[in-house]
N, CA, C and O atoms as CSV, one atom per row, in Angstrom:
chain,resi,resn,atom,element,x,y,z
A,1,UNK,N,N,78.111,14.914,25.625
A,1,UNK,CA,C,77.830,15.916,24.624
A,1,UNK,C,C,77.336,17.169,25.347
A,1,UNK,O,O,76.328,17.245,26.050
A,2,UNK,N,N,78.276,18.214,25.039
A,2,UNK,CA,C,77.946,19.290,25.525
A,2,UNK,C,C,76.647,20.227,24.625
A,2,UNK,O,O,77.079,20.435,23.491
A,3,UNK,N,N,75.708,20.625,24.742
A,3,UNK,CA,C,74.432,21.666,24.141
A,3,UNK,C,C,75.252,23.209,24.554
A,3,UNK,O,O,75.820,23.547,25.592
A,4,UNK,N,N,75.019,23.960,23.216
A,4,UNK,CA,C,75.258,25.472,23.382
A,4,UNK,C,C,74.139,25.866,23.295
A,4,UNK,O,O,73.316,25.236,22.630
A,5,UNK,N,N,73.712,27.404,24.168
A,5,UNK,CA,C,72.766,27.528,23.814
A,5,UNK,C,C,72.543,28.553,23.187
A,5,UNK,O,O,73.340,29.426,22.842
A,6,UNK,N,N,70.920,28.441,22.939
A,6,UNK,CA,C,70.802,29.638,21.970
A,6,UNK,C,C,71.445,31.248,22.121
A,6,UNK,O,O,72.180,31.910,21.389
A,7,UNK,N,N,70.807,31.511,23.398
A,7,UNK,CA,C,71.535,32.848,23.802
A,7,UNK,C,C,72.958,32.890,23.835
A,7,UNK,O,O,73.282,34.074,23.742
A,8,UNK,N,N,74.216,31.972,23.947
A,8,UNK,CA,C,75.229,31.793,23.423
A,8,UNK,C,C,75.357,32.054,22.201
A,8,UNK,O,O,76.412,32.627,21.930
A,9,UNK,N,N,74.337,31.744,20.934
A,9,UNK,CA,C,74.870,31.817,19.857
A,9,UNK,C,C,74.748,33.487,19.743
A,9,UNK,O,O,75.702,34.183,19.395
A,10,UNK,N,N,73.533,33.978,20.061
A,10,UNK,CA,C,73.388,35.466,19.963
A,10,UNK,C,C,74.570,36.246,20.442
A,10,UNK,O,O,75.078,36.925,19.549
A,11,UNK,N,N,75.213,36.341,21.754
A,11,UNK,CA,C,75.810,36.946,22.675
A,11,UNK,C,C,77.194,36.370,22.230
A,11,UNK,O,O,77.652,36.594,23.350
A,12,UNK,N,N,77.928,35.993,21.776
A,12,UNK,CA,C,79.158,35.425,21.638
A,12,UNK,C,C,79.224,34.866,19.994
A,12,UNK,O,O,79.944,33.935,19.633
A,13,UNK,N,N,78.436,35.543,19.217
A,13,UNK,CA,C,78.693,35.508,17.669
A,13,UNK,C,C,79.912,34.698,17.174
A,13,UNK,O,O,79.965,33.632,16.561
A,14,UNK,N,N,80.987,35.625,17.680
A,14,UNK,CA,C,82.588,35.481,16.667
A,14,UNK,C,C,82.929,34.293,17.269
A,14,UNK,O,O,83.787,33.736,16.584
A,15,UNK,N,N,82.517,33.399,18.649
A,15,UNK,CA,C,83.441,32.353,18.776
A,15,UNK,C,C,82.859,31.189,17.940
A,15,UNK,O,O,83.484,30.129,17.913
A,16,UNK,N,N,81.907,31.297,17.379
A,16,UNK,CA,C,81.145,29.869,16.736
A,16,UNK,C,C,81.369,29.661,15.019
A,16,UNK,O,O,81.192,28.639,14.355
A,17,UNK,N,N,81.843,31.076,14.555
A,17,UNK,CA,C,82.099,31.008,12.723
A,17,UNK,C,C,82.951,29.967,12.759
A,17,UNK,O,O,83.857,29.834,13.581
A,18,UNK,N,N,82.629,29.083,11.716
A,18,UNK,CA,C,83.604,27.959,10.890
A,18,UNK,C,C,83.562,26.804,12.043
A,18,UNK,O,O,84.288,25.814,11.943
A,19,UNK,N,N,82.859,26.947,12.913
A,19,UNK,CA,C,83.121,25.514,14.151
A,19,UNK,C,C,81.826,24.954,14.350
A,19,UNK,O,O,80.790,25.613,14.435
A,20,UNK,N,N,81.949,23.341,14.445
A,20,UNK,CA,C,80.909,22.640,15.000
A,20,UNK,C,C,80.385,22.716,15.970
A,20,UNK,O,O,81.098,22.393,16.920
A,21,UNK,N,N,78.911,23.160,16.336
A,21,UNK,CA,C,77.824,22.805,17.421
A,21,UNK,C,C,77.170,22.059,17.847
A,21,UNK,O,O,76.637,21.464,16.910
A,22,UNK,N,N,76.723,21.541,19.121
A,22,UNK,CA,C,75.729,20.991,18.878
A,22,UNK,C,C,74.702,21.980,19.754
A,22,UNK,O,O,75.187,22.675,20.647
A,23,UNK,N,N,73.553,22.012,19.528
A,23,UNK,CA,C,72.315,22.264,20.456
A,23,UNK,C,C,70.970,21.893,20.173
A,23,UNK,O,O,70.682,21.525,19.034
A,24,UNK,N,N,70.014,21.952,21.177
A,24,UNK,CA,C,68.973,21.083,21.168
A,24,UNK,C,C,68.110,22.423,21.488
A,24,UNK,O,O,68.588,23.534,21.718
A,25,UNK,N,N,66.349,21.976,21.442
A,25,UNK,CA,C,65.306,22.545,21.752
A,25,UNK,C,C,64.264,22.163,21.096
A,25,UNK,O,O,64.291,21.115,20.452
A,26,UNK,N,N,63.020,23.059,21.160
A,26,UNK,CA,C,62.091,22.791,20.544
A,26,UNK,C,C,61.456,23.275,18.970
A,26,UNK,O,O,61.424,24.461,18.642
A,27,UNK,N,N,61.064,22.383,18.257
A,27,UNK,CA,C,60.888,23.100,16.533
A,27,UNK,C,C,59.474,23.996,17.121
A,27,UNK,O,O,58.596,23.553,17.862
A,28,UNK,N,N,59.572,25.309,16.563
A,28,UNK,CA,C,58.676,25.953,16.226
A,28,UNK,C,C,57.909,26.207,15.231
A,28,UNK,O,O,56.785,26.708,15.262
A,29,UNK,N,N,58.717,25.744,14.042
A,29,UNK,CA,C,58.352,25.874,12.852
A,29,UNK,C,C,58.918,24.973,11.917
A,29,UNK,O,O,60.125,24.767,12.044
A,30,UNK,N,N,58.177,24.257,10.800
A,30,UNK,CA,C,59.379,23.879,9.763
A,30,UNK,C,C,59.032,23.883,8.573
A,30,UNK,O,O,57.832,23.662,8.407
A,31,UNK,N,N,59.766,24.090,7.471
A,31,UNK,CA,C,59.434,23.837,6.301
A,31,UNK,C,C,60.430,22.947,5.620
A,31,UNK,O,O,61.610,22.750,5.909
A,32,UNK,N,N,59.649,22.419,4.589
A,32,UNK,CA,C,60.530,21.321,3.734
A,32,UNK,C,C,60.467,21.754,2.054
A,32,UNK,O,O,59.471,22.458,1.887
A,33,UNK,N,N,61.119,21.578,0.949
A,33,UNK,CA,C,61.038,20.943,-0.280
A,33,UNK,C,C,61.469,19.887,-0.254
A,33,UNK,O,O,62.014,19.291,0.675
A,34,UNK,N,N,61.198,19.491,-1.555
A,34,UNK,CA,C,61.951,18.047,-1.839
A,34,UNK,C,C,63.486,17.703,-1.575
A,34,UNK,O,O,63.734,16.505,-1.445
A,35,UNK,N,N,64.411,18.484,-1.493
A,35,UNK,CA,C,65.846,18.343,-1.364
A,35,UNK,C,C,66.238,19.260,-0.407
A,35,UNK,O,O,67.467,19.331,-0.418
A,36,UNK,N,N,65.752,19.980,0.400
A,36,UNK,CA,C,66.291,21.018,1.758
A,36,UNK,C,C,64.895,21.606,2.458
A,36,UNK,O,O,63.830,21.813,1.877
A,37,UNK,N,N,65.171,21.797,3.738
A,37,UNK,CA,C,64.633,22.149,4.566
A,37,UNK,C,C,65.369,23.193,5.529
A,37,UNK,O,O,66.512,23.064,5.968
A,38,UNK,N,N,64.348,24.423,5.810
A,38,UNK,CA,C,64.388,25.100,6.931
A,38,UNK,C,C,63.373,24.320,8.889
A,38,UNK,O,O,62.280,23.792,9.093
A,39,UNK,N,N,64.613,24.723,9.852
A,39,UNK,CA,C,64.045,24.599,11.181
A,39,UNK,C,C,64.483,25.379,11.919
A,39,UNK,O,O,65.662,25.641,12.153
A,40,UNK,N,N,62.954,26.083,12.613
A,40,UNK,CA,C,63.155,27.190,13.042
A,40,UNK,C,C,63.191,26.559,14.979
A,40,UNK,O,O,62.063,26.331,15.414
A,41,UNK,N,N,64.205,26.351,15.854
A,41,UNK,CA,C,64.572,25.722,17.134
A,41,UNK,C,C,64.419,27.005,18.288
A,41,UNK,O,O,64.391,28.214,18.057
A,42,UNK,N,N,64.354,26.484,19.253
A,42,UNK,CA,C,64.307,27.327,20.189
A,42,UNK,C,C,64.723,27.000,21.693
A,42,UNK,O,O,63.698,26.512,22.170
A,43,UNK,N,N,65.414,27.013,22.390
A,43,UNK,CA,C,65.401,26.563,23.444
A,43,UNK,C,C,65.027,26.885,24.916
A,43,UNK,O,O,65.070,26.231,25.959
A,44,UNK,N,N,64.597,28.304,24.555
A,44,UNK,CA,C,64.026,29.066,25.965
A,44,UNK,C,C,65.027,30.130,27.014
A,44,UNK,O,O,64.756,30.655,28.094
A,45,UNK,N,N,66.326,30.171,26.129
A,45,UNK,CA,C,67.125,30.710,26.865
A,45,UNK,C,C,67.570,32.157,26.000
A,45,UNK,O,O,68.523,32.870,26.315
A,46,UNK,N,N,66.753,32.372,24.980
A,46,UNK,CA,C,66.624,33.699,24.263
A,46,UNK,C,C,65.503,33.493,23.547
A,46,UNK,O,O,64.930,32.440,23.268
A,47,UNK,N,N,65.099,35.296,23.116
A,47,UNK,CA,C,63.707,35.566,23.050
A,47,UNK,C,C,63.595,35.154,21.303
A,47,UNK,O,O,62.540,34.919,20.714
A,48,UNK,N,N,65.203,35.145,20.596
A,48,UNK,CA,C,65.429,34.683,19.242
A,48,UNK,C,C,65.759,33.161,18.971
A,48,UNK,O,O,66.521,32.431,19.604
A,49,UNK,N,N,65.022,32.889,17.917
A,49,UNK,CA,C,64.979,31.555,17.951
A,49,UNK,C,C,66.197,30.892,16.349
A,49,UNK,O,O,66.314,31.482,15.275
A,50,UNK,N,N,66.706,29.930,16.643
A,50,UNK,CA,C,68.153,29.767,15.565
A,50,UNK,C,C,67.683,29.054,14.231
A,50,UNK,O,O,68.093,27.898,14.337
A,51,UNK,N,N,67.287,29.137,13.515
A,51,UNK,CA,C,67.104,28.383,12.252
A,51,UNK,C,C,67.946,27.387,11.376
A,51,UNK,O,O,68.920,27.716,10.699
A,52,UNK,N,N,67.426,26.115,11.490
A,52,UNK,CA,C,69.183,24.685,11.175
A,52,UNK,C,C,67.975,24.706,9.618
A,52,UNK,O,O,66.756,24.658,9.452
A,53,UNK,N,N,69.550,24.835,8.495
A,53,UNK,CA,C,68.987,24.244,7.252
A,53,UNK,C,C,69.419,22.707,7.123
A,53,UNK,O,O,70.406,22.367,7.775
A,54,UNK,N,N,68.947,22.014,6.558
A,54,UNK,CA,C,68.943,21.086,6.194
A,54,UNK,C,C,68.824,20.610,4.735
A,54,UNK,O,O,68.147,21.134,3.850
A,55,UNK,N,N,69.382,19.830,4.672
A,55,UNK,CA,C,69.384,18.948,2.803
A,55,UNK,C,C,69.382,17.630,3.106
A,55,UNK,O,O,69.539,17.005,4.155
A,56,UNK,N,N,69.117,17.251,1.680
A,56,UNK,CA,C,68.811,15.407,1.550
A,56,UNK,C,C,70.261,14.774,1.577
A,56,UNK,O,O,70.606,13.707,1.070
A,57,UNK,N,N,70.824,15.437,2.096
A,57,UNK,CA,C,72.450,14.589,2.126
A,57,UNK,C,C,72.513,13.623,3.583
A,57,UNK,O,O,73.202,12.648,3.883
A,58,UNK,N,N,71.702,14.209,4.147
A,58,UNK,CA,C,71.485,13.572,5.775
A,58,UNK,C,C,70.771,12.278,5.789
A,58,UNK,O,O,69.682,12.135,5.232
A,59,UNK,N,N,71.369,11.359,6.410
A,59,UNK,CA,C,70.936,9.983,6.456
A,59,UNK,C,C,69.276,10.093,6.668
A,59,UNK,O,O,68.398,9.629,5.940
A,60,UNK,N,N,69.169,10.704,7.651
A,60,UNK,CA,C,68.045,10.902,8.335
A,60,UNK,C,C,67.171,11.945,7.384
A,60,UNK,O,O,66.640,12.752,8.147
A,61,UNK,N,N,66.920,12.152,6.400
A,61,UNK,CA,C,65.924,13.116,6.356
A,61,UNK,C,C,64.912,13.305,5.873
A,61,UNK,O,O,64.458,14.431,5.669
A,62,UNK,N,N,64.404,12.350,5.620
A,62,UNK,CA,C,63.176,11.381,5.949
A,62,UNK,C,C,62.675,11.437,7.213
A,62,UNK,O,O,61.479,11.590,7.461
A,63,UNK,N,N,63.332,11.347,7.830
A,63,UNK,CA,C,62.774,11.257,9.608
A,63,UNK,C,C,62.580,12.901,9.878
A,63,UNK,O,O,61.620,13.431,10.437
A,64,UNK,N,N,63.531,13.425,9.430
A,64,UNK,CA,C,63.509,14.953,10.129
A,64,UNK,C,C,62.411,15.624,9.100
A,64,UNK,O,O,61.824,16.547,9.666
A,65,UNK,N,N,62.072,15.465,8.060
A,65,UNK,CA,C,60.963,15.695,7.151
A,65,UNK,C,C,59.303,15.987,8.185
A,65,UNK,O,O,58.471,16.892,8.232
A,66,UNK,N,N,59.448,14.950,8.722
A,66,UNK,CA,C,58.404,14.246,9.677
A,66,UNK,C,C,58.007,15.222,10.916
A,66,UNK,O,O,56.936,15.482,11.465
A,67,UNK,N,N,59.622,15.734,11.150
A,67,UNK,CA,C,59.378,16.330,12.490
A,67,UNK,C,C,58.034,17.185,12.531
A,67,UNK,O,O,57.631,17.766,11.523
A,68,UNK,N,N,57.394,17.229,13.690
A,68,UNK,CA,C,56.019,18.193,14.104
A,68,UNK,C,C,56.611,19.593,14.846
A,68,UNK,O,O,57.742,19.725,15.313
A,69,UNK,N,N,55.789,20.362,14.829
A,69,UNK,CA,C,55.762,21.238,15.690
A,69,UNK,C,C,55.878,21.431,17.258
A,69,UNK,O,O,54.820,21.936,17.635
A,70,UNK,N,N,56.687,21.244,18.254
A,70,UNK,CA,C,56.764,21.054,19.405
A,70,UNK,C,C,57.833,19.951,19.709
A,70,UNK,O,O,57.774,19.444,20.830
A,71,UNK,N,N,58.864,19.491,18.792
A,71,UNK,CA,C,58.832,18.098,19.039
A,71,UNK,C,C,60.901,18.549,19.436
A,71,UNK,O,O,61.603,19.439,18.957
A,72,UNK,N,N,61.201,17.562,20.367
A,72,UNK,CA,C,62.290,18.020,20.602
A,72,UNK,C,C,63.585,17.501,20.132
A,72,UNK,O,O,63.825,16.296,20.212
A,73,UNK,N,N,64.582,18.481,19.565
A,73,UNK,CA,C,65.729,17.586,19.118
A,73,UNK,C,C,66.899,18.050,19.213
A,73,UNK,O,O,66.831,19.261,19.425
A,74,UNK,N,N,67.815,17.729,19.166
A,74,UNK,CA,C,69.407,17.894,19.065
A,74,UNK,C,C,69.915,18.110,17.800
A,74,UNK,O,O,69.677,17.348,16.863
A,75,UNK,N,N,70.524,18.991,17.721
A,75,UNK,CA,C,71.173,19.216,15.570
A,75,UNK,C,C,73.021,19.637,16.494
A,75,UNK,O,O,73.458,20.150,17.523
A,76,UNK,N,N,73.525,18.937,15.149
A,76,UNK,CA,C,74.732,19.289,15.051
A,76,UNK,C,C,74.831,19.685,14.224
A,76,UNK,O,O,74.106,19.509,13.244
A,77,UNK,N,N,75.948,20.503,14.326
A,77,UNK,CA,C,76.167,21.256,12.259
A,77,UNK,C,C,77.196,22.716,12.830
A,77,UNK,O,O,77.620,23.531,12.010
C-alpha cells in the first residue's frame, strides 16, 4: 500500500478528483455527531492539514469515534 501525501494533495490538486487514496498521519483534531464525523490528519509533510469526513456507514465507526488526539492512522477514501 502506497501513502500519498499530504503536500501531494495540496501541490497536484487535479490528479486526485474522482480517485481513491490512501494516506496516513496524525489526528489533530476530531469531531463526531451521532451519524458523521469530521478528521482533521496531518502528516508533517505540509504546513496544511487534510480533513477525512466520515459517516456511520463504516464498519468501523465506533472505533474511529474513539480515536484521540495524536493517535495515528491510515484512511482510504
Amino acid at each position: 500500500m502506497e501513502l500519498t501525501s499530504v503536500r501531494s494533495f495540496f501541490r497536484d490538486r487535479e490528479q486526485y478528483i474522482g480517485k481513491e487514496v490512501v494516506t496516513g498521519g496524525w489526528v489533530r483534531s476530531i469531531r463526531a455527531s451521532k451519524t458523521f464525523g469530521f478528521i482533521v490528519v496531518n502528516d508533517g509533510t505540509f504546513f496544511e492539514p487534510v480533513q477525512v469526513v466520515y459517516s456511520n456507514v463504516l464498519e468501523n465507526f465506533d472505533d474511529v469515534e474513539k480515536l484521540n488526539v495524536g493517535a495515528a492512522i491510515i484512511v482510504t477514501g
